[in-house]
C-alpha positions as CSV (number, residue, x, y, z in Angstrom):
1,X,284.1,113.8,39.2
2,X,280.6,113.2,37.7
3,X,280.6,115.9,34.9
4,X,277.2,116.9,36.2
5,X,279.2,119.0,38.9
6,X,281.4,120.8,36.8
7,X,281.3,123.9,38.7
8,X,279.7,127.0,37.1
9,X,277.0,129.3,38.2
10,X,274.3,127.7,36.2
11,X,275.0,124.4,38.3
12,X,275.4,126.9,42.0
13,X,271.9,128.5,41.0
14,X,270.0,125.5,40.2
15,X,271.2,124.2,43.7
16,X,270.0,127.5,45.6
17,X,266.7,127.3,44.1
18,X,266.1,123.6,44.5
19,X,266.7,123.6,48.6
20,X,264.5,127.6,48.4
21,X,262.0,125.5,47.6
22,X,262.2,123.1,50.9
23,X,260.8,125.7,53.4
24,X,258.4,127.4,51.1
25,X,254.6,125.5,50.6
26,X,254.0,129.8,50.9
27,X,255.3,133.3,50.7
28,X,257.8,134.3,53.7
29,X,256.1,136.4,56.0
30,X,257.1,139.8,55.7
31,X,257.8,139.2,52.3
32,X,257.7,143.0,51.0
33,X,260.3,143.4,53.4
34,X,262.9,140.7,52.4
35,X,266.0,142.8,52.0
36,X,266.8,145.7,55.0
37,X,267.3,149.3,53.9
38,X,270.8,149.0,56.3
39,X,272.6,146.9,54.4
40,X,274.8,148.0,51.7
41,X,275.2,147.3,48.1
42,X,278.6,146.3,47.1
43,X,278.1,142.8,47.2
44,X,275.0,142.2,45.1
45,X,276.4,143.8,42.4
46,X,279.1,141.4,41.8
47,X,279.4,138.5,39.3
48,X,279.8,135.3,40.6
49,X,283.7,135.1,39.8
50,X,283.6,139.4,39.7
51,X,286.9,139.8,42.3
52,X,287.0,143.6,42.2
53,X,285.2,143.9,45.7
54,X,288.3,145.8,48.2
55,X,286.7,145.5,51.2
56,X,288.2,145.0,54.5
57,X,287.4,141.4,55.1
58,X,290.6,139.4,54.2
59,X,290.4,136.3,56.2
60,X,290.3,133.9,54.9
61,X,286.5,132.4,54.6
62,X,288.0,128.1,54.6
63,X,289.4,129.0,58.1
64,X,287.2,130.8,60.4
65,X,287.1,130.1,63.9
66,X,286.0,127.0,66.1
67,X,282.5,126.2,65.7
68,X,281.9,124.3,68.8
69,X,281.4,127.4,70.7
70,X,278.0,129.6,71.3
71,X,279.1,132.3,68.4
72,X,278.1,132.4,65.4
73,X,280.3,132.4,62.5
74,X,281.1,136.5,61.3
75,X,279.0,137.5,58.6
76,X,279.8,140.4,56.6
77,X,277.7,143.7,56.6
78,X,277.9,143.9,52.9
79,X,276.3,140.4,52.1
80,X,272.7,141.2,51.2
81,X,271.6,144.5,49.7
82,X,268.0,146.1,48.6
83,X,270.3,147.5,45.3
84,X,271.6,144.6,43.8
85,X,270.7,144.2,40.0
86,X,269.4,141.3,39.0
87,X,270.5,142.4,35.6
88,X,273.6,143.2,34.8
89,X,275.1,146.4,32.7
90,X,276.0,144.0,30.3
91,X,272.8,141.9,30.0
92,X,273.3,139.0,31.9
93,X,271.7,137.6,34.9
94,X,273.5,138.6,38.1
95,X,273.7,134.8,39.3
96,X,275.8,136.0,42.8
97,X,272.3,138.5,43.7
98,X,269.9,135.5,43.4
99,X,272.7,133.5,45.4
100,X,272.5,136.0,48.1
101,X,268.7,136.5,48.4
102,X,267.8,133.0,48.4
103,X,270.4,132.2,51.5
104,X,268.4,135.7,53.3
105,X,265.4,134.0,53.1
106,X,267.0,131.9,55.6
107,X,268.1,134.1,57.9
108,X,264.1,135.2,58.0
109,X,262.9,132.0,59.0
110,X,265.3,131.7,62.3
111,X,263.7,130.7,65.3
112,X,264.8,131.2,69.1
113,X,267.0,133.7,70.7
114,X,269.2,135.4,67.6
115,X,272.2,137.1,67.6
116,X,273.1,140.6,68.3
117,X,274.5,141.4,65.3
118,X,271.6,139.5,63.3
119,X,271.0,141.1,59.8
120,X,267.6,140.8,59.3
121,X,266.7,143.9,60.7
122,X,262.8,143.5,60.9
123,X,263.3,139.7,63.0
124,X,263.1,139.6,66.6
125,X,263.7,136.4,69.2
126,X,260.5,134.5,68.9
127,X,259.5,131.2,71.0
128,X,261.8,131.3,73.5
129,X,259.6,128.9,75.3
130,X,261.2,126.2,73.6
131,X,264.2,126.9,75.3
132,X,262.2,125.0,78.4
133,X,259.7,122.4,76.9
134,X,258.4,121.0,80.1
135,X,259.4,117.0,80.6
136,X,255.9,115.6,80.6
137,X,253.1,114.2,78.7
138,X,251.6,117.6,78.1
139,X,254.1,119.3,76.3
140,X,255.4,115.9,74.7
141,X,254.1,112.5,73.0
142,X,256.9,110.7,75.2
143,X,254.5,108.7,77.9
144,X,254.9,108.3,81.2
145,X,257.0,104.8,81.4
146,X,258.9,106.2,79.1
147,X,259.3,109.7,80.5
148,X,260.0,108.0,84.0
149,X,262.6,105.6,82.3
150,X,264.7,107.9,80.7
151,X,264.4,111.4,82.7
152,X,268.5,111.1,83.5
153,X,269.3,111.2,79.2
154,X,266.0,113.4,78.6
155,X,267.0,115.9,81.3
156,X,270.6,115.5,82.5
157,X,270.8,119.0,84.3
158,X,267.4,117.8,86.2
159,X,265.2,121.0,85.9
160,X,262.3,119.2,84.7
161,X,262.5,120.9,81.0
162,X,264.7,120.4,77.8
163,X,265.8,122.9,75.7
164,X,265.1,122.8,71.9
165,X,265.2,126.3,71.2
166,X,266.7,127.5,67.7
167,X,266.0,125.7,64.3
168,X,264.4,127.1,61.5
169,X,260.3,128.3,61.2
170,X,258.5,126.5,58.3
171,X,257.3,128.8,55.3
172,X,254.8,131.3,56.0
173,X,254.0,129.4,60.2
174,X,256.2,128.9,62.8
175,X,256.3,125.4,63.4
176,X,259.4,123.1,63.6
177,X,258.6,120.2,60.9
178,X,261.1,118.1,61.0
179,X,261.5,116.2,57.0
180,X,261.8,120.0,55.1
181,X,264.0,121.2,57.8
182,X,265.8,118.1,58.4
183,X,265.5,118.1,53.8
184,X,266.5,121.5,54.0
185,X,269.6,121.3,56.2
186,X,271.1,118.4,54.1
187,X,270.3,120.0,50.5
188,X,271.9,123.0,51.7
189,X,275.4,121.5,53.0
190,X,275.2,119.4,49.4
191,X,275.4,122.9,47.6
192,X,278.1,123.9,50.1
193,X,280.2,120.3,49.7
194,X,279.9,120.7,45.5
195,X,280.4,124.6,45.2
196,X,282.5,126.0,47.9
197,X,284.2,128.0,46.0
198,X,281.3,129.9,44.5
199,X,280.6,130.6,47.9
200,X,283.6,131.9,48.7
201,X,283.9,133.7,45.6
202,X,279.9,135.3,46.1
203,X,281.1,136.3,49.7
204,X,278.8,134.0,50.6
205,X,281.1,131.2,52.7
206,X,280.6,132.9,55.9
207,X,276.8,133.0,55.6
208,X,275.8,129.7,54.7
209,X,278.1,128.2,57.2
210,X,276.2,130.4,60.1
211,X,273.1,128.8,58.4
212,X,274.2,125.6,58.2
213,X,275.4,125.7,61.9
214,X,272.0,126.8,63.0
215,X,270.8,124.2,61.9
216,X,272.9,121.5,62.9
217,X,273.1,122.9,66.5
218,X,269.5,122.3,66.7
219,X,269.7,118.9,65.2
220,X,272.5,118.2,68.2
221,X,270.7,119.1,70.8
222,X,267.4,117.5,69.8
223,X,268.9,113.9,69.7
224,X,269.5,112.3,73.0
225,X,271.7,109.4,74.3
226,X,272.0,106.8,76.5
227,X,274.9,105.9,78.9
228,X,276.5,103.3,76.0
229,X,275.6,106.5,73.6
230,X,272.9,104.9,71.7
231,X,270.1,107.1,70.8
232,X,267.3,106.5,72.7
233,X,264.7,109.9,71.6
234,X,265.2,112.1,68.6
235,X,262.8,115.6,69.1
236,X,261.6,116.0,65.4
237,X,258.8,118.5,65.5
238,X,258.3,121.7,67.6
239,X,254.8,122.7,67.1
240,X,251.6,121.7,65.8
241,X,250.1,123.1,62.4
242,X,246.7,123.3,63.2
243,X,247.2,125.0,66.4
244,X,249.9,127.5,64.8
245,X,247.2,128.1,61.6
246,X,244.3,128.4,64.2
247,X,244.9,132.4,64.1
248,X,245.5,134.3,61.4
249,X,249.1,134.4,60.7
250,X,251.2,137.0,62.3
251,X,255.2,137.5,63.0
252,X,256.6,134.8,65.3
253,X,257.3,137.7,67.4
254,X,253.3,137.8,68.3
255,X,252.9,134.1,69.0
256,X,253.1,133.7,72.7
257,X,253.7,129.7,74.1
258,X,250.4,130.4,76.1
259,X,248.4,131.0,73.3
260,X,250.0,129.0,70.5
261,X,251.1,125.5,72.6
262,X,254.0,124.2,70.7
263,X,254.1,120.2,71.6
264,X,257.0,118.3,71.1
265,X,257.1,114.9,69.0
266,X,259.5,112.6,69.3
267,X,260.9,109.6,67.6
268,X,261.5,106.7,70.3
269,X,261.4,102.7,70.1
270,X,258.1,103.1,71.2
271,X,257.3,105.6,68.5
272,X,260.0,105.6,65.6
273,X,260.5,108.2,63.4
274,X,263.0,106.6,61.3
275,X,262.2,108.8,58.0
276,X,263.1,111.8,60.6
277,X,266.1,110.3,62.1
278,X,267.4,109.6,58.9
279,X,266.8,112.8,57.1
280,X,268.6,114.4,60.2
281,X,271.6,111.8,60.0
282,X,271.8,112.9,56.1
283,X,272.2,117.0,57.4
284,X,274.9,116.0,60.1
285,X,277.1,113.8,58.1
286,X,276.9,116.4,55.7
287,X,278.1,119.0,58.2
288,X,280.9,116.8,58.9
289,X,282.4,117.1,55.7
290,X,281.7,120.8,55.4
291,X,283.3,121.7,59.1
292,X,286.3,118.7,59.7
293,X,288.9,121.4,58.3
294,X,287.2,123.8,60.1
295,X,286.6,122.7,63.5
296,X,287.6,118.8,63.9
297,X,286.2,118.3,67.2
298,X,282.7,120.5,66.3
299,X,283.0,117.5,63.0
300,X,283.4,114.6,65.1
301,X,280.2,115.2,67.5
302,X,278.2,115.7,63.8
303,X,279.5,112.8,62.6
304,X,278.9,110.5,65.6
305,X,275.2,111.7,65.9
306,X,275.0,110.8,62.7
307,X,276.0,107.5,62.9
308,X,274.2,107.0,66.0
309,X,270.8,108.6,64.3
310,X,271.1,106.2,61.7
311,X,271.7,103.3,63.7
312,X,268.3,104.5,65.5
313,X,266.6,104.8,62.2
314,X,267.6,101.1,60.9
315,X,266.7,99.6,64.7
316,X,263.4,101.8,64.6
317,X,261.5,101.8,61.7
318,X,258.3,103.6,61.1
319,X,256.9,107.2,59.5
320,X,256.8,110.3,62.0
321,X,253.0,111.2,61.7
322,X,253.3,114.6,63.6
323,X,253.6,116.4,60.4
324,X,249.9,115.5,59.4
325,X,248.3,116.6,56.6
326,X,251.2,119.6,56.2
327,X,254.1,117.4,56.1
328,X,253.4,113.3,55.9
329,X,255.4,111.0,54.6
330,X,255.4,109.0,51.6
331,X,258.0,106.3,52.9
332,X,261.4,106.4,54.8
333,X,263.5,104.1,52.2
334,X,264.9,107.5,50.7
335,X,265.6,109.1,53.6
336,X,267.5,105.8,54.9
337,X,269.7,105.9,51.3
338,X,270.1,109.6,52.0
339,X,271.3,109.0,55.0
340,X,273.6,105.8,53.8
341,X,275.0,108.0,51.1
342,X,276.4,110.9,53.1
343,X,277.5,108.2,56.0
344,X,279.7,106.5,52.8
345,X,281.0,109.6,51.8
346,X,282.2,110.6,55.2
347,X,283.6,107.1,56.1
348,X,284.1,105.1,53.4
349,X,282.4,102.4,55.0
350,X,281.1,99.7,52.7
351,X,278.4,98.9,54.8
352,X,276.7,101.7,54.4
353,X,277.0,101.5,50.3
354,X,275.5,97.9,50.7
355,X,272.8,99.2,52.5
356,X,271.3,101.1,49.5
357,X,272.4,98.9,46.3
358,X,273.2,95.6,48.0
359,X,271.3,92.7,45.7
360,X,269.9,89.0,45.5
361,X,270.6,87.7,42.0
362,X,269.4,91.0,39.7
363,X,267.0,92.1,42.3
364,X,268.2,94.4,44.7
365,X,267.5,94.0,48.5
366,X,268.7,97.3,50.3
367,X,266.8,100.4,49.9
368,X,267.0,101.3,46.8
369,X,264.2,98.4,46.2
370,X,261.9,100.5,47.3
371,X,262.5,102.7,43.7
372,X,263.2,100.3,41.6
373,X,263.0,96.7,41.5
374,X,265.8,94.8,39.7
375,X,269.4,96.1,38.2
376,X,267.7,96.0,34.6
377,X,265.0,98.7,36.4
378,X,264.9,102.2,35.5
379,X,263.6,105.0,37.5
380,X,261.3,108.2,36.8
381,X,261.0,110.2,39.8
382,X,257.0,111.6,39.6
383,X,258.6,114.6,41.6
384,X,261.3,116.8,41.8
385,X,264.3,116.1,44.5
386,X,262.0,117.6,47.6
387,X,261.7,117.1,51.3
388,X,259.4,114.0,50.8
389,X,261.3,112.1,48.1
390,X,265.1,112.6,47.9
391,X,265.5,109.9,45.3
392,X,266.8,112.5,42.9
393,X,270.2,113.2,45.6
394,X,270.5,109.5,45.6
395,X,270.5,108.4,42.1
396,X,273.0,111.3,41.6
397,X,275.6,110.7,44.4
398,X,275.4,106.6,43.1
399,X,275.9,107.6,39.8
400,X,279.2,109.6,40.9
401,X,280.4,107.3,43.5
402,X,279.6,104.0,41.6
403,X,280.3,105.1,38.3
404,X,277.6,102.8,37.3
405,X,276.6,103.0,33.8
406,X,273.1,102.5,34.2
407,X,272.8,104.9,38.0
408,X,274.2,107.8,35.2
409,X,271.3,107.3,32.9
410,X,268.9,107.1,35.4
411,X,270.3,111.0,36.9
412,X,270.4,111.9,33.5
C-alpha cells in the first residue's frame, strides 16, 4: 500500500483530528461538560497498542452482530473517561485519549430519539418532530406536481409524513446540513477502512461503528426510490440556520418544532443537489466496505444507495443552496470524484475510475478537470481536505490506487 498509510498512531490521530474538524465552525455546546463523571477510567489511560486492559469484553470487536436491525452496536462502559491523561507517566502523548474524546464529541452531537444505554449522560432525545416531517410544501421545498407525483415513493406507508429523524446536529446549532455531515460520515469510515486495527486496539471498534451506523441509517432513510429503484428525492438538510440561530443557542433538548420550524430540502430533478448526493454516496460506499464482513445484507442496501445516489448526482447536476451562507458550496466536481473513488474501491468498476481521470489527448475530461487542467498539471489545494473541497481524499486514494508517479507528488 501507499507508504503514506503505514499504520501508526501519528497517522490514526492526524485522521481523528481532520474529520473533528467537519462538524465544528464552533465550540460543542455543553462543552465544559464533554466527558461524564459516570464513566470510568481504565480505557483512557491506555497507549494505543497498551494491551494490559482485562476487562470483561472478549468478543471479538470484527464480528459483532447484524446491523440491519434497530440496535445499536454495544459500546463499552469504559470507553470514555473524565481521568484519562493526556500525558503519559513516561512523557509521551497518550494518542488512544485524544482518539477517544474526539469520537465523544460525536456521540454529543446525536440527533433524534437515542438509546437507552446512551453514554453521554447530559444528552437527551431532541427533535423528534423529524420523525413526522409533514408531506407538503410547508415543511418541504418539494412542490406540489412534484409532491402529487411521487407521494407513493415519498410516503409509502401513506400517513401523510416521512420520517427523517436521527443524523447528527451541526457544531454549536441543531440543524441537519447535509455536505459536513454527509463530509463527516465519509472521512470518518476512511479512518475506520485505513486503521481498523487501532481501533480495535484503542477499544474504540465498537464505538465508531455505532457512529458510523448512525449516520448511515440516516443517509438510508433520507434517499427515496422509485418502482425501477432509481432515486427520485434525496432529503439533504433538516433545518434552517437562520431560523435555528434566531434565539440564542440553547440544548437541542429546548428547541421545540413549533418554535424552531425545521424545513426539509431536497435534492430532486427539479432541484438537484448533486454535490449532496454525491458526498452521501461517498459515506455509504464507504460503509459498505467497513460492514460487508459484518453484516452482508446491512452492506449491500449501502452499497446499492450508493450507486443509485450517484447515478442521481451524474443525471442531476447542480449545487444544493439550502446551506446558505453557513454551508454553500464551492462546486460538486470533488464530491462526484469522492463519490467515484469509494464506488471503485468497492466494485472495481472501471467506469467509475474513468469518471475522475479519464482524458482527451493530455487534457483530462472527467472530474478531475475541474482541479487541474492537463496530465503535466499540478495541484495546490488553497484548503485543507474539508467538507467543501475533498480534493485532498482524492488526490490521495489516486495516488494509491493508480500508482501514478505524478498523483503521488501532488499528495505529497
Amino acid at each position: 500500500m501507499f507508504s503514506m498509510f503505514s499504520k501508526n498512531p501519528y497517522r490514526l490521530l492526524f485522521i481523528i483530528l481532520l474529520f473533528t474538524l467537519t462538524l465544528t465552525r464552533c465550540s460543542c455546546d455543553n462543552s465544559s461538560g464533554l466527558l461524564s463523571d459516570d464513566d470510568s477510567d481504565a480505557s483512557a489511560n491506555q497507549d494505543v497498542g497498551d494491551d494490559d486492559d482485562d476487562d470483561d469484553d472478549d468478543d471479538d470487536n470484527s464480528s459483532d452482530g447484524d446491523l440491519s436491525n434497530d440496535g445499536d452496536f454495544d459500546i463499552d462502559d469504559d470507553v470514555i473517561t473524565d481521568g484519562g491523561e493526556d500525558i503519559n507517566d513516561d512523557g509521551s502523548y497518550n494518542y488512544a485519549s485524544a482518539l477517544q474524546k474526539a469520537l465523544y464529541f460525536y456521540d454529543a452531537e446525536r440527533c433524534g430519539d437515542l438509546p437507552e444505554d446512551f453514554r453521554v449522560s447530559w444528552r437527551g432525545d431532541a427533535h423528534l418532530c423529524d420523525y413526522e416531517v409533514s408531506l407538503d410544501t410547508d415543511a418541504t421545498n418539494l412542490s406540489s406536481s412534484f409532491i402529487s407525483d411521487n407521494e407513493d415513493y415519498l410516503d409509502a406507508d401513506g400517513d401523510g409524513t416521512m420520517d427523517l429523524g436521527g443524523g447528527f446536529h451541526d457544531a454549536g446549532d441543531h440543524v441537519k446540513f447535509g455536505l459536513p455531515q454527509n463530509y463527516t460520515a465519509a472521512t470518518l469510515g476512511w479512518a475506520l477502512y485505513e486503521f481498523q486495527d487501532e481501533f480495535e486496539e484503542t477499544n474504540q471498534y465498537s464505538e465508531v461503528m455505532s457512529i458510523l451506523k448512525w449516520f448511515s441509517d440516516y443517509l438510508l432513510k433520507s434517499t427515496f426510490f422509485d418502482d425501477d429503484g432509481d432515486v427520485v428525492a434525496f432529503a439533504y438538510q433538516v433545518g434552517d440556520g437562520d431560523i435555528d440561530h434566531a434565539d440564542s443557542w440553547q440544548p437541542p433538548e429546548l428547541q421545540t418544532c413549533e418554535d424552531f420550524p425545521r424545513p426539509v430540502s431536497f435534492a430532486t430533478e427539479d432541484d438537484p443537489a448533486s454535490d449532496q448526493a454525491a458526498g452521501a454516496a461517498a459515506a455509504l460506499a464507504l460503509m459498505y466496505l467497513n460492514t460487508q464482513d459484518v453484516d452482508s445484507e446491512y452492506a449491500e442496501q449501502c452499497l446499492d444507495t450508493a450507486k443509485a445516489l450517484y447515478t442521481f448526482a451524474q443525471d442531476n447536476r447542480g449545487l444544493g443552496g439550502a446551506g446558505g451562507s453557513y454551508y454553500s458550496s464551492s462546486g460538486d466536481d470533488d464530491e462526484m470524484a469522492w463519490a467515484a473513488i469509494w464506488l471503485y474501491e468497492a466494485t472495481s468498476n472501471e467506469d467509475y475510475l474513468n469518471d475522475i481521470i479519464s482524458t482527451s489527448g493530455e487534457s483530462y475530461t472527467g472530474y478531475l478537470s475541474a482541479a487541474i487542467t492537463s496530465t503535466s498539471s499540478s495541484w495546490s489545494n488553497s484548503w485543507m481536505h474539508c467538507w467543501d473541497t475533498v480534493w485532498t481524499g482524492v488526490f490521495i486514494k489516486l495516488a494509491e490506487i493508480t500508482e501514478d508517479n505524478d498523483f503521488k507528488d501532488i499528495t505529497k
